[in-house]
mmCIF file of the N, C-alpha and C atoms, coordinates in Angstrom:
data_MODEL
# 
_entry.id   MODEL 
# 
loop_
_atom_site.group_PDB 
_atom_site.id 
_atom_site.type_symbol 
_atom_site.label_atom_id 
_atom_site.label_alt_id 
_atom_site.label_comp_id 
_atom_site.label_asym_id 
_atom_site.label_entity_id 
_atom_site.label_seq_id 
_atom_site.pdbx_PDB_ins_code 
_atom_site.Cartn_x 
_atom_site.Cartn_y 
_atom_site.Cartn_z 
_atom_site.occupancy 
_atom_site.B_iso_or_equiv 
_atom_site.pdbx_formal_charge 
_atom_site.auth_seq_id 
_atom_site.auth_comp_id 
_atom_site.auth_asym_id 
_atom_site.auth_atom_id 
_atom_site.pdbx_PDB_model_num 
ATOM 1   N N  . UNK A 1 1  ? -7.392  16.442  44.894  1.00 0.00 ? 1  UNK A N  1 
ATOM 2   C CA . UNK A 1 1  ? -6.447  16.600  43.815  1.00 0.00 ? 1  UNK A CA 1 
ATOM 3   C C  . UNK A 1 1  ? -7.159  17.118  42.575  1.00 0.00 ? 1  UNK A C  1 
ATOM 4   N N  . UNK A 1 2  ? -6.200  18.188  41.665  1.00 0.00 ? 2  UNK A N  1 
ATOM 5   C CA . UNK A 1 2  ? -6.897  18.251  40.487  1.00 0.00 ? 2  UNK A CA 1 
ATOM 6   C C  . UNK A 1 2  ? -7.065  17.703  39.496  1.00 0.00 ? 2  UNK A C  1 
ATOM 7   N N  . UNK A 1 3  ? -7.379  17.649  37.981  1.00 0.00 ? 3  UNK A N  1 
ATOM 8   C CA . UNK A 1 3  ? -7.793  16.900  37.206  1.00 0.00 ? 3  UNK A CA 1 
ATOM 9   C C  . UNK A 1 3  ? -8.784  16.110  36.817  1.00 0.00 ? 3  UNK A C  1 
ATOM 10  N N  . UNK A 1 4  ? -8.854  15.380  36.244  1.00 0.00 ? 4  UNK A N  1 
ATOM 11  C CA . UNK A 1 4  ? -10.211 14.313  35.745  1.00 0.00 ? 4  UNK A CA 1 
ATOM 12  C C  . UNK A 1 4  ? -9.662  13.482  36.664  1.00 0.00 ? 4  UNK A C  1 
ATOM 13  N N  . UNK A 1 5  ? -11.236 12.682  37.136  1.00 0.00 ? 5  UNK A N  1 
ATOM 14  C CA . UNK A 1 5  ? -11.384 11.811  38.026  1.00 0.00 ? 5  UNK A CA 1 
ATOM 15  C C  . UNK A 1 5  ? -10.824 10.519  37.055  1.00 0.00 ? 5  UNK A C  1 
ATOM 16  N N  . UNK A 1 6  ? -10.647 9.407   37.664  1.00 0.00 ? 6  UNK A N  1 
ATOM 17  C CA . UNK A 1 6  ? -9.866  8.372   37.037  1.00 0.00 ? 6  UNK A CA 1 
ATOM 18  C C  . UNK A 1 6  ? -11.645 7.516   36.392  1.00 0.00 ? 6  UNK A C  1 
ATOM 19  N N  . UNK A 1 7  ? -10.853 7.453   35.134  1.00 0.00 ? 7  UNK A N  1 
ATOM 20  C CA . UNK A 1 7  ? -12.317 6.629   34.492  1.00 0.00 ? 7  UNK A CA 1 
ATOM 21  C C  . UNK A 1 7  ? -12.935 7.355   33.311  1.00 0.00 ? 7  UNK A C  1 
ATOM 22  N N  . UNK A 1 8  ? -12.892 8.771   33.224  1.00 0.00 ? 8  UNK A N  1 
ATOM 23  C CA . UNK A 1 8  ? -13.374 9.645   32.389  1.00 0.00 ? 8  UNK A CA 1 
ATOM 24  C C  . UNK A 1 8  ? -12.837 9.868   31.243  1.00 0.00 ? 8  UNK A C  1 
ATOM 25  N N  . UNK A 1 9  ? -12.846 9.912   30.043  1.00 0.00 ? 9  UNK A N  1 
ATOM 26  C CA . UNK A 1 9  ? -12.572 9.401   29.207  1.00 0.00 ? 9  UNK A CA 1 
ATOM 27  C C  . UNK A 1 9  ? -12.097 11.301  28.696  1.00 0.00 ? 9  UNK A C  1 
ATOM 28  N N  . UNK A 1 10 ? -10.970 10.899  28.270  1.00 0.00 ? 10 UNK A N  1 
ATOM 29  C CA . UNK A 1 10 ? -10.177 11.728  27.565  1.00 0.00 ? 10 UNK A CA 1 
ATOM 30  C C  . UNK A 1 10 ? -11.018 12.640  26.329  1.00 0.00 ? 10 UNK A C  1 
ATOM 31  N N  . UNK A 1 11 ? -10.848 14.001  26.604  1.00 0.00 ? 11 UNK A N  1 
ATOM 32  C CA . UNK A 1 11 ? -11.826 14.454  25.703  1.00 0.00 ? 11 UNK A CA 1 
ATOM 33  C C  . UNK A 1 11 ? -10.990 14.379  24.616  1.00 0.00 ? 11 UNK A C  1 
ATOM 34  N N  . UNK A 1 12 ? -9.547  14.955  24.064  1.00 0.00 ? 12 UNK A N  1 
ATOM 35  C CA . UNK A 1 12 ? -8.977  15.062  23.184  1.00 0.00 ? 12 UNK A CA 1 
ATOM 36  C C  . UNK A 1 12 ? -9.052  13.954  22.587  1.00 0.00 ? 12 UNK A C  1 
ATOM 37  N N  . UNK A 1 13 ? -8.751  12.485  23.137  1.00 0.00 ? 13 UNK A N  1 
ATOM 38  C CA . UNK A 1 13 ? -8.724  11.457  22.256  1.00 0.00 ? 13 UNK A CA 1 
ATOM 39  C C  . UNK A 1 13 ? -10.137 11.227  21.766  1.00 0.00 ? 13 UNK A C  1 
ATOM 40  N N  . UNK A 1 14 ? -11.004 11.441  22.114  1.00 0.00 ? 14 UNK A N  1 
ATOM 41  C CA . UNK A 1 14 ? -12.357 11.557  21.359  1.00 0.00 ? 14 UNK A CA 1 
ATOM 42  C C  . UNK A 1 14 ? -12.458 11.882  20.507  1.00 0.00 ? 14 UNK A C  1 
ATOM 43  N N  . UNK A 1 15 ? -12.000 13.343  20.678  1.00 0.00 ? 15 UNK A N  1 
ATOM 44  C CA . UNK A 1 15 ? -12.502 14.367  19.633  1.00 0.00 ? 15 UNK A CA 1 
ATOM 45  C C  . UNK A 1 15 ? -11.795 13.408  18.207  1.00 0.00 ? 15 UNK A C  1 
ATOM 46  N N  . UNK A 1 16 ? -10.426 13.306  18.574  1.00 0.00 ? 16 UNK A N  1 
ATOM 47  C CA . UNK A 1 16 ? -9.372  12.500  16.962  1.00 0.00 ? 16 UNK A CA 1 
ATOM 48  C C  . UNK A 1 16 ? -10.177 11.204  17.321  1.00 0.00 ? 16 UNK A C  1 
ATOM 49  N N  . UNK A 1 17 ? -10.474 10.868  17.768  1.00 0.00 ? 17 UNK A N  1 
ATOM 50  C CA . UNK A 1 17 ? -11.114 9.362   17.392  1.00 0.00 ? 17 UNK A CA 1 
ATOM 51  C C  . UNK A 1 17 ? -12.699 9.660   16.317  1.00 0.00 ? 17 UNK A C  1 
ATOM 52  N N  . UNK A 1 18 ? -13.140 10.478  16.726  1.00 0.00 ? 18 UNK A N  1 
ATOM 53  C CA . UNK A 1 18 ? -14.072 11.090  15.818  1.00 0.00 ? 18 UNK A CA 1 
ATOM 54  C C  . UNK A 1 18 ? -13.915 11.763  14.818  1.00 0.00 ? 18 UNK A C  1 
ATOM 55  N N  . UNK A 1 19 ? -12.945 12.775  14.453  1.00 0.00 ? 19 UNK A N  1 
ATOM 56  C CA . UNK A 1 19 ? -12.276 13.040  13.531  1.00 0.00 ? 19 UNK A CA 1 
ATOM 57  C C  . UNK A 1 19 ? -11.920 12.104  12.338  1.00 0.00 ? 19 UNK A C  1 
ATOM 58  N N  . UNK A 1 20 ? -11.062 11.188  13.130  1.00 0.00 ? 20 UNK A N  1 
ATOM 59  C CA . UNK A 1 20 ? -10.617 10.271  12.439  1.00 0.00 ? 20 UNK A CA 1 
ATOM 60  C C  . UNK A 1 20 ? -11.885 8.998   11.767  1.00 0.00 ? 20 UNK A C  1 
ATOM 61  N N  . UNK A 1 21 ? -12.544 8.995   12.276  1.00 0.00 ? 21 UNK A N  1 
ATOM 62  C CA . UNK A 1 21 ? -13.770 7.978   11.869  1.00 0.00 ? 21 UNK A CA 1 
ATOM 63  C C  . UNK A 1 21 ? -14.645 8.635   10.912  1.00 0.00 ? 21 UNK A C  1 
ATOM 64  N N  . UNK A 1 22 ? -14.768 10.179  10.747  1.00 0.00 ? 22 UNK A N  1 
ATOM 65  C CA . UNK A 1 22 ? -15.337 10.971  10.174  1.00 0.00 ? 22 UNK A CA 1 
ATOM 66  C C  . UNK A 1 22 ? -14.746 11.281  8.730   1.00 0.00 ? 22 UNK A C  1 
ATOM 67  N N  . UNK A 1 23 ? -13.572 11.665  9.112   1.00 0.00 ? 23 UNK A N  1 
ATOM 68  C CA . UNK A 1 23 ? -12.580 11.167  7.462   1.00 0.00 ? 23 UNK A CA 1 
ATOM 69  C C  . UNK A 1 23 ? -12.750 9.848   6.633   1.00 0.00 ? 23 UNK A C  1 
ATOM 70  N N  . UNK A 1 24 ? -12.538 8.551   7.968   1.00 0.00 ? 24 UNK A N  1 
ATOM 71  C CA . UNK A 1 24 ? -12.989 7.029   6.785   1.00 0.00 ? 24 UNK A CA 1 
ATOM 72  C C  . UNK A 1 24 ? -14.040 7.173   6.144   1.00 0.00 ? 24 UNK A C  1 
ATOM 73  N N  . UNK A 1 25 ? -15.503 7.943   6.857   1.00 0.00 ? 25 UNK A N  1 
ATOM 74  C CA . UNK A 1 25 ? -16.587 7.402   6.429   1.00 0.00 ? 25 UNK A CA 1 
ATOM 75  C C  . UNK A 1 25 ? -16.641 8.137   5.255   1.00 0.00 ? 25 UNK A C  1 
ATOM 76  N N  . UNK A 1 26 ? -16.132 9.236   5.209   1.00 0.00 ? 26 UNK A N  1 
ATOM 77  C CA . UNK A 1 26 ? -16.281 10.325  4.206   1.00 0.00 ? 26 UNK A CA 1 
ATOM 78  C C  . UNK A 1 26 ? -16.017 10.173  2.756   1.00 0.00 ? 26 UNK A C  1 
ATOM 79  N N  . UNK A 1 27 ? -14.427 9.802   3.501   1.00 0.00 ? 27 UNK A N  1 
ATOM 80  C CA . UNK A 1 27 ? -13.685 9.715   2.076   1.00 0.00 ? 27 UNK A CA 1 
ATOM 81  C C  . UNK A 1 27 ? -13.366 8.383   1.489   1.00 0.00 ? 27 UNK A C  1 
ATOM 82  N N  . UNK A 1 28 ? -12.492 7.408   2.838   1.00 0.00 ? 28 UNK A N  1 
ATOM 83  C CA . UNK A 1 28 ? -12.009 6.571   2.128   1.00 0.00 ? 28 UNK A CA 1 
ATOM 84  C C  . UNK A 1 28 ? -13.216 5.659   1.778   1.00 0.00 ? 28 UNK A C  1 
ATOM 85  N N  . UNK A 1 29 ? -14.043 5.488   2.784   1.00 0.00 ? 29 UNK A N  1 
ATOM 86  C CA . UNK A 1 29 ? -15.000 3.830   2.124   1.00 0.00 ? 29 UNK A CA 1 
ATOM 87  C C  . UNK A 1 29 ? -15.681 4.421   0.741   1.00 0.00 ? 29 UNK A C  1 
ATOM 88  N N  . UNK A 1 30 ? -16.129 6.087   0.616   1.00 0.00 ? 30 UNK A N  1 
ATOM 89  C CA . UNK A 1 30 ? -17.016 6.583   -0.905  1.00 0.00 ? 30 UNK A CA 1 
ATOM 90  C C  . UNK A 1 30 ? -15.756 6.246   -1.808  1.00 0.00 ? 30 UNK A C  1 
ATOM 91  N N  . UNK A 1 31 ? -14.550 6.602   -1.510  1.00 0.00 ? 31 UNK A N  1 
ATOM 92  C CA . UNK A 1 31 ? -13.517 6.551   -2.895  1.00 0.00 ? 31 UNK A CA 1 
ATOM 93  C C  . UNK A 1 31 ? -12.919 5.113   -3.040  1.00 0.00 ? 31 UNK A C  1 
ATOM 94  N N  . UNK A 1 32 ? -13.042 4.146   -1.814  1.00 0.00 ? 32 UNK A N  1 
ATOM 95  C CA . UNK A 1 32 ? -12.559 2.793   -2.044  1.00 0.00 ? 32 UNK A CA 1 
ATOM 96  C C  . UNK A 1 32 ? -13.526 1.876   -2.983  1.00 0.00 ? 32 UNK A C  1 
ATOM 97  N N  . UNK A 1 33 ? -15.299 2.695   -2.528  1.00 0.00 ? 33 UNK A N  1 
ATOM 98  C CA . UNK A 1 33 ? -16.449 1.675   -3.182  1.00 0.00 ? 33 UNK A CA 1 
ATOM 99  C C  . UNK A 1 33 ? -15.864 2.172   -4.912  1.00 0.00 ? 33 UNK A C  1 
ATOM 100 N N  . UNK A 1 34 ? -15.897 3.720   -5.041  1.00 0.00 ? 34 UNK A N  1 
ATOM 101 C CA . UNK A 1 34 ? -15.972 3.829   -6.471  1.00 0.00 ? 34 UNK A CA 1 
ATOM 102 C C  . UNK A 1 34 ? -14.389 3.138   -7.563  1.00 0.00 ? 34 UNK A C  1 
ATOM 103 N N  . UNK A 1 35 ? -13.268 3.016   -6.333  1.00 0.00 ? 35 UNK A N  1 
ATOM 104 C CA . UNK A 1 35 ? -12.065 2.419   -7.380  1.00 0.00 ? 35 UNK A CA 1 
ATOM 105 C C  . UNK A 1 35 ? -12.934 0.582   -7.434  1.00 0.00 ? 35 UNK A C  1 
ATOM 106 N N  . UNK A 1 36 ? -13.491 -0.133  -6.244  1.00 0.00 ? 36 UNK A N  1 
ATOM 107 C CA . UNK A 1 36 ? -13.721 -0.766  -6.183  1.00 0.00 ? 36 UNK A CA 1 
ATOM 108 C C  . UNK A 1 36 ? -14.645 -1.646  -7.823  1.00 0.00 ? 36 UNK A C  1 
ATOM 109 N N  . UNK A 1 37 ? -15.325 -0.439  -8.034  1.00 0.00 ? 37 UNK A N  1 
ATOM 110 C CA . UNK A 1 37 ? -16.110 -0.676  -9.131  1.00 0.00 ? 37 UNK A CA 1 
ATOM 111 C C  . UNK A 1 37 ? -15.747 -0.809  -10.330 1.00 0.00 ? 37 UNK A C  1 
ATOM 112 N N  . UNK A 1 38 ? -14.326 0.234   -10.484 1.00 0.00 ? 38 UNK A N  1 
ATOM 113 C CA . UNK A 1 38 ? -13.602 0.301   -11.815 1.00 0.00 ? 38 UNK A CA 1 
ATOM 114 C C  . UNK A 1 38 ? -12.601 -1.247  -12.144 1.00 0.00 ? 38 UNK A C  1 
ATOM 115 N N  . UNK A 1 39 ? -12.632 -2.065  -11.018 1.00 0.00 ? 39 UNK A N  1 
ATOM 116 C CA . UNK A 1 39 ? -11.787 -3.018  -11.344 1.00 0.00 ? 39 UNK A CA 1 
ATOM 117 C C  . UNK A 1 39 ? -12.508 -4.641  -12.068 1.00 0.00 ? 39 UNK A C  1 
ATOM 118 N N  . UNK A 1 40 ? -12.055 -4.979  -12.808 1.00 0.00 ? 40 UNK A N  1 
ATOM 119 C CA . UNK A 1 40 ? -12.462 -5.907  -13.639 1.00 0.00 ? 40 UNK A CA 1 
ATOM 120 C C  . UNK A 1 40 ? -13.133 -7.008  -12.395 1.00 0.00 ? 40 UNK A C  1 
ATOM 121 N N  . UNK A 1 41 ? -14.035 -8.243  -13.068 1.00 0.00 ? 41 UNK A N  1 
ATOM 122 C CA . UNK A 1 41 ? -14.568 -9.086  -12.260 1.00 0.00 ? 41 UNK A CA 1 
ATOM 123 C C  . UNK A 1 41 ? -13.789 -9.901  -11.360 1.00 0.00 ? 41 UNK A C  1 
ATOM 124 N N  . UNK A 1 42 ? -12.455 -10.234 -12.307 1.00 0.00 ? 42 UNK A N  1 
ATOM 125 C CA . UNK A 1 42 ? -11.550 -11.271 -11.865 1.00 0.00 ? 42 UNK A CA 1 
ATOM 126 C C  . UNK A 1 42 ? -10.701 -10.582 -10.627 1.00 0.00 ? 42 UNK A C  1 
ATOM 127 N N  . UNK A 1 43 ? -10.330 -9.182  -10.645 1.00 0.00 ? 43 UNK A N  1 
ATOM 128 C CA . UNK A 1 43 ? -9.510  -8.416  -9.978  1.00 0.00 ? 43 UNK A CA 1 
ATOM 129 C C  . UNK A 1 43 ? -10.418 -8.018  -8.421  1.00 0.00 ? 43 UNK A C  1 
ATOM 130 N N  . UNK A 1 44 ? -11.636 -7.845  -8.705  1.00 0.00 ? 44 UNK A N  1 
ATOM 131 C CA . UNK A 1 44 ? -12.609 -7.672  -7.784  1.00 0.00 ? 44 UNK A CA 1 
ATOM 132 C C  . UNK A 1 44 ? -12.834 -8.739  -6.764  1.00 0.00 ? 44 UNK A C  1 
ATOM 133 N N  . UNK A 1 45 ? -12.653 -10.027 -7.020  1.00 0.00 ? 45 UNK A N  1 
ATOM 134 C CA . UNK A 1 45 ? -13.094 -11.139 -6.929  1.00 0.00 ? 45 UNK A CA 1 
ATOM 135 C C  . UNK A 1 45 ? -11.521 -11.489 -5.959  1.00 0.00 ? 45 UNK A C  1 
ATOM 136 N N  . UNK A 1 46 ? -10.461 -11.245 -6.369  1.00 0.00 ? 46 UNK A N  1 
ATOM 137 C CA . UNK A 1 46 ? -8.947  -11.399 -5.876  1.00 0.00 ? 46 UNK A CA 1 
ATOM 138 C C  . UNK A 1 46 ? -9.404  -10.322 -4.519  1.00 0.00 ? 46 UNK A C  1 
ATOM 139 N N  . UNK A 1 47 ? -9.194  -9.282  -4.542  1.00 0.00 ? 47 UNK A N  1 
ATOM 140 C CA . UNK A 1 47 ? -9.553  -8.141  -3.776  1.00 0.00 ? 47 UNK A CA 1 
ATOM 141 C C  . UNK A 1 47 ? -10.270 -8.365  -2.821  1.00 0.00 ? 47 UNK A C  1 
ATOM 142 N N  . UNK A 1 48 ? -11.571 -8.786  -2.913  1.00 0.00 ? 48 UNK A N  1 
ATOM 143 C CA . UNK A 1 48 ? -12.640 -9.379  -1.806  1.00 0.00 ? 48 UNK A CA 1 
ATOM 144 C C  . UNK A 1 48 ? -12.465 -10.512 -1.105  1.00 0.00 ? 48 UNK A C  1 
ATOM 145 N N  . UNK A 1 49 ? -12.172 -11.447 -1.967  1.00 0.00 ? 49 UNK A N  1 
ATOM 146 C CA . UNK A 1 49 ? -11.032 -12.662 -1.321  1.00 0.00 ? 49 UNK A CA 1 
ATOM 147 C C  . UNK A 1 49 ? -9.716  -12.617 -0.188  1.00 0.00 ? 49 UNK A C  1 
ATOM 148 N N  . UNK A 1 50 ? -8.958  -11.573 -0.533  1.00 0.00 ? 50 UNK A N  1 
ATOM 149 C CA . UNK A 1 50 ? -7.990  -10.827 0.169   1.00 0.00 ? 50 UNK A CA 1 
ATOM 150 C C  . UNK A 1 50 ? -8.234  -10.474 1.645   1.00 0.00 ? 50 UNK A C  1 
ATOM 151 N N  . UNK A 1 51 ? -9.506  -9.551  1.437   1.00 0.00 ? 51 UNK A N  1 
ATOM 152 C CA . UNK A 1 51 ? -10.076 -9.045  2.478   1.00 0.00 ? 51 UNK A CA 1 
ATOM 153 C C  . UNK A 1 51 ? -11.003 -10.110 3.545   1.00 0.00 ? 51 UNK A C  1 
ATOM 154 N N  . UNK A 1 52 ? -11.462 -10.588 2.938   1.00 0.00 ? 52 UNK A N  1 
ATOM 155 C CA . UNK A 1 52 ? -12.413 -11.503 4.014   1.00 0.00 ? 52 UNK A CA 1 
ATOM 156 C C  . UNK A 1 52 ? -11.105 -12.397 5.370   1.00 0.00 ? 52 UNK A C  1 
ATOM 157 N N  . UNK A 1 53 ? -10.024 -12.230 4.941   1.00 0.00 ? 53 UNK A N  1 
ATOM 158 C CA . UNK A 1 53 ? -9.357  -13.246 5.928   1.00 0.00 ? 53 UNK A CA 1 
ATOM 159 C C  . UNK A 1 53 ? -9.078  -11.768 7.478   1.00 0.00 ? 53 UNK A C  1 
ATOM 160 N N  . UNK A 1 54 ? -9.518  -10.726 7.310   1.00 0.00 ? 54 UNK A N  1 
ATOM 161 C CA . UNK A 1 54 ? -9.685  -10.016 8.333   1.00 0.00 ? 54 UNK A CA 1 
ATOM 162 C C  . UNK A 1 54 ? -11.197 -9.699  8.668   1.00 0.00 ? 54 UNK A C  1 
ATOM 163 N N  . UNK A 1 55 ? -11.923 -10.465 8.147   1.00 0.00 ? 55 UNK A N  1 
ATOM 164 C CA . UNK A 1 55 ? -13.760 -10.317 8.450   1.00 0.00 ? 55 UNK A CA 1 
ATOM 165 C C  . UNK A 1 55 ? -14.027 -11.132 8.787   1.00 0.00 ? 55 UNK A C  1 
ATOM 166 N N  . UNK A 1 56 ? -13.456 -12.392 8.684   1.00 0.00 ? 56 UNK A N  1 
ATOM 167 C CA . UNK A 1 56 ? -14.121 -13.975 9.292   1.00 0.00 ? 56 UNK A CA 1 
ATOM 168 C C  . UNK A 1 56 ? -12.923 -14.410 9.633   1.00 0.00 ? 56 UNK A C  1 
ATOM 169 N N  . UNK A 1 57 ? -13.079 -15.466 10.888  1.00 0.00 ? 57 UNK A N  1 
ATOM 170 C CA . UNK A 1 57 ? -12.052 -15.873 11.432  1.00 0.00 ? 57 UNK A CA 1 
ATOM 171 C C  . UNK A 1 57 ? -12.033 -17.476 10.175  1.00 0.00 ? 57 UNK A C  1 
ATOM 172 N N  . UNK A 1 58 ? -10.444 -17.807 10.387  1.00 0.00 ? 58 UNK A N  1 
ATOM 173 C CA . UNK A 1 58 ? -9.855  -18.438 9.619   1.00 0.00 ? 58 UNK A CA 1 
ATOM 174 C C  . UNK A 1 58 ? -10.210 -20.186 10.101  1.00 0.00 ? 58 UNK A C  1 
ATOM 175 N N  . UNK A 1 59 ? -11.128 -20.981 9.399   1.00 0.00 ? 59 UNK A N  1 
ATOM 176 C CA . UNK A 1 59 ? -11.221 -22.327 10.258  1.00 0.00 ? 59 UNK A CA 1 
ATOM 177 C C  . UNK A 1 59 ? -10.372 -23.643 9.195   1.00 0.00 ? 59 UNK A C  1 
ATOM 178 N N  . UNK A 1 60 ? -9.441  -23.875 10.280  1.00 0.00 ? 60 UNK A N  1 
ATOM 179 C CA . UNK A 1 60 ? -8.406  -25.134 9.775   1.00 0.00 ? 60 UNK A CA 1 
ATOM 180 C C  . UNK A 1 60 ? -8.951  -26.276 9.892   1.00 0.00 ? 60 UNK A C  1 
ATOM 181 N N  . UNK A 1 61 ? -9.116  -27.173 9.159   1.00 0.00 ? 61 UNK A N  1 
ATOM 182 C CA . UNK A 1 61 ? -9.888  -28.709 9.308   1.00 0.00 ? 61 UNK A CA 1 
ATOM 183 C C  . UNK A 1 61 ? -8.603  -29.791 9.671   1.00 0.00 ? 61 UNK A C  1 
ATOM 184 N N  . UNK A 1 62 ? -8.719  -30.647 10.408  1.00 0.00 ? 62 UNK A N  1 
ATOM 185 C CA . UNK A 1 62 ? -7.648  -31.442 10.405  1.00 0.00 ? 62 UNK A CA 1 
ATOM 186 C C  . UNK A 1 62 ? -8.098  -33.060 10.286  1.00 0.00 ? 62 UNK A C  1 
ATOM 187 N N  . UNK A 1 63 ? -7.482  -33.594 9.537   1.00 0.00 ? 63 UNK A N  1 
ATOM 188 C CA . UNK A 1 63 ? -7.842  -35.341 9.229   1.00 0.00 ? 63 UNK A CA 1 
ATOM 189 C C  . UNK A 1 63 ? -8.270  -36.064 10.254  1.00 0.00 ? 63 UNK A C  1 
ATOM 190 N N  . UNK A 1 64 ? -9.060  -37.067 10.171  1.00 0.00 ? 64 UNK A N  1 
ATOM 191 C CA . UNK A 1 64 ? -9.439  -37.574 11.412  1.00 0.00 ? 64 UNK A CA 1 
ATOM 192 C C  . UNK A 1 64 ? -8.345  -38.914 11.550  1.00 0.00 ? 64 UNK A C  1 
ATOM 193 N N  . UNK A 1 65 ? -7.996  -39.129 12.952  1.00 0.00 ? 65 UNK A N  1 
ATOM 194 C CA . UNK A 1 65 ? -6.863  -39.426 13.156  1.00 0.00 ? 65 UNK A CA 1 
ATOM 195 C C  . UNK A 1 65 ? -7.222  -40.916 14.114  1.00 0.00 ? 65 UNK A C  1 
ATOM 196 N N  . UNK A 1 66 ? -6.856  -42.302 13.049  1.00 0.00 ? 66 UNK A N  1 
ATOM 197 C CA . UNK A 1 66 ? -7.766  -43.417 13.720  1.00 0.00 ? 66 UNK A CA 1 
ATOM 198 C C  . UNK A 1 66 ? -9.222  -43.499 13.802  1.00 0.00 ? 66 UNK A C  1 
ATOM 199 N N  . UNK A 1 67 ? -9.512  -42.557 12.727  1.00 0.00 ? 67 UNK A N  1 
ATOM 200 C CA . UNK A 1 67 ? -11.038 -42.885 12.765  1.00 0.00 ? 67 UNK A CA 1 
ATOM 201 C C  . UNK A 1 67 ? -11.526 -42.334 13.686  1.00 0.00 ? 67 UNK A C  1 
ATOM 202 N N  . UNK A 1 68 ? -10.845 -41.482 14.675  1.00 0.00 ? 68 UNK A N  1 
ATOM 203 C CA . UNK A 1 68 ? -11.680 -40.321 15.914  1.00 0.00 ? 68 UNK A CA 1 
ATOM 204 C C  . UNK A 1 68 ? -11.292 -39.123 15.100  1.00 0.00 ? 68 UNK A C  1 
ATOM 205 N N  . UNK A 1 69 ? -12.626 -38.669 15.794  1.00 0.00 ? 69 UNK A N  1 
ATOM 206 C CA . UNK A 1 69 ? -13.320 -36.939 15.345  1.00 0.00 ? 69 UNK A CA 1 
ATOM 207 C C  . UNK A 1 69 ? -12.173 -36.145 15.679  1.00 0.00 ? 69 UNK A C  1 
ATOM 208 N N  . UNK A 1 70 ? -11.498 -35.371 14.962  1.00 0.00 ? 70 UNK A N  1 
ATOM 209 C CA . UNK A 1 70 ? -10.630 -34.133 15.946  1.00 0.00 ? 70 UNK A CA 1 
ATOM 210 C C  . UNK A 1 70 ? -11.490 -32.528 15.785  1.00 0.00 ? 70 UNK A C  1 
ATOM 211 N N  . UNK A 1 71 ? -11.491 -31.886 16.767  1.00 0.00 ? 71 UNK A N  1 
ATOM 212 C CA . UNK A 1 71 ? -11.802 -31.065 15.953  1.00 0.00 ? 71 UNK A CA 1 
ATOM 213 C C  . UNK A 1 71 ? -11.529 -29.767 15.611  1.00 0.00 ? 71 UNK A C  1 
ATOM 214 N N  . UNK A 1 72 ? -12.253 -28.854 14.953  1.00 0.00 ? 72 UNK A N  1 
ATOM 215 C CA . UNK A 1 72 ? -11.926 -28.131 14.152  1.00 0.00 ? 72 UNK A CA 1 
ATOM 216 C C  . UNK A 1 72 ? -11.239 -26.582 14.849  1.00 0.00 ? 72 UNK A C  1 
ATOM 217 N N  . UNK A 1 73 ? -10.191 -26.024 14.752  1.00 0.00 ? 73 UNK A N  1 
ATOM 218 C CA . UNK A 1 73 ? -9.289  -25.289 15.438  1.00 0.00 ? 73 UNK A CA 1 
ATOM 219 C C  . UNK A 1 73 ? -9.913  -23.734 14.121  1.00 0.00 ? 73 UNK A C  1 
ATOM 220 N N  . UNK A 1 74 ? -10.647 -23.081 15.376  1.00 0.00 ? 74 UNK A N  1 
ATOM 221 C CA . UNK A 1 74 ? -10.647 -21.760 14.569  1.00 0.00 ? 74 UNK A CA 1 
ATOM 222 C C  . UNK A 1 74 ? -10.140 -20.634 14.745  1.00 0.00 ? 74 UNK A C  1 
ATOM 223 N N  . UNK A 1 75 ? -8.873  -19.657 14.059  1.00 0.00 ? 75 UNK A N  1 
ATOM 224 C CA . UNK A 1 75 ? -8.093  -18.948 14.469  1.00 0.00 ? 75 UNK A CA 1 
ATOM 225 C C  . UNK A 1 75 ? -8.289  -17.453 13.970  1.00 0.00 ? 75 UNK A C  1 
ATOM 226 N N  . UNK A 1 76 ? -8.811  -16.657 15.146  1.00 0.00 ? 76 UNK A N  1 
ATOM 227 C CA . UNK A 1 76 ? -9.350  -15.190 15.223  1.00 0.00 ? 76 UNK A CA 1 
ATOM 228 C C  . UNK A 1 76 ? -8.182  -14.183 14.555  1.00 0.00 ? 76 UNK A C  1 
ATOM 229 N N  . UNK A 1 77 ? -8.564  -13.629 13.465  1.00 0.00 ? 77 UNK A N  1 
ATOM 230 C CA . UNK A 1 77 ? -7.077  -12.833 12.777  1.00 0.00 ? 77 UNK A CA 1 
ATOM 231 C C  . UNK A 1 77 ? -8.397  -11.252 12.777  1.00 0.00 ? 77 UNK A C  1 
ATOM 232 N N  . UNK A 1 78 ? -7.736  -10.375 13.805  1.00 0.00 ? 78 UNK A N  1 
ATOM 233 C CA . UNK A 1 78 ? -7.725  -9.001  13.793  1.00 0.00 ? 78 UNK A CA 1 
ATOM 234 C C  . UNK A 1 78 ? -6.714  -7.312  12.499  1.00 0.00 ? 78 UNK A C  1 
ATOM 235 N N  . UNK A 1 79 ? -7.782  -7.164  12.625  1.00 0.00 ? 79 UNK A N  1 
ATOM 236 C CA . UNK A 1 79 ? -6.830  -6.429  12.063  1.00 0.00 ? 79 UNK A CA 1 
ATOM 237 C C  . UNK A 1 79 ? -5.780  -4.921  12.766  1.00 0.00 ? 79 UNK A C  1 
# 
């Protein structure tokens, strides 16, 4: 049969997957660092705060219940 063998990875979606990764690095993270900079301490500080709940997973503590340990439930947030 013709075509790509099963497994081989799509050249077109490459190419835009590279494309596309080539634009973030370019533009948005150089023009996000420099608005990043123009914003006051307090606003910066809100902003980075914001962001970390998609960089570290989220850990809920829960009371200990009768004096036994429960423990701690940590919940993976993707973006």
């Amino acid at each position: 049969m013709g075509g790509r063998q099963k497994g081989t990875p799509n050249k077109t979606t490459k190419k835009m997957k590279e494309a596309i990764e080539t634009i973030i690095n370019d533009q948005l993270i150089h023009r996000l660092g420099d608005d990043i900079e123009q914003l006051t301490p307090n606003e910066r500080t809100k902003l980075l705060t914001a962001l970390l709940r998609y960089y570290m997973p989220t850990i809920i503590s829960q009371p200990d219940v009768d004096g036994q340990e429960v423990p701690i439930i940590i919940i993976e947030q993707g973006i």
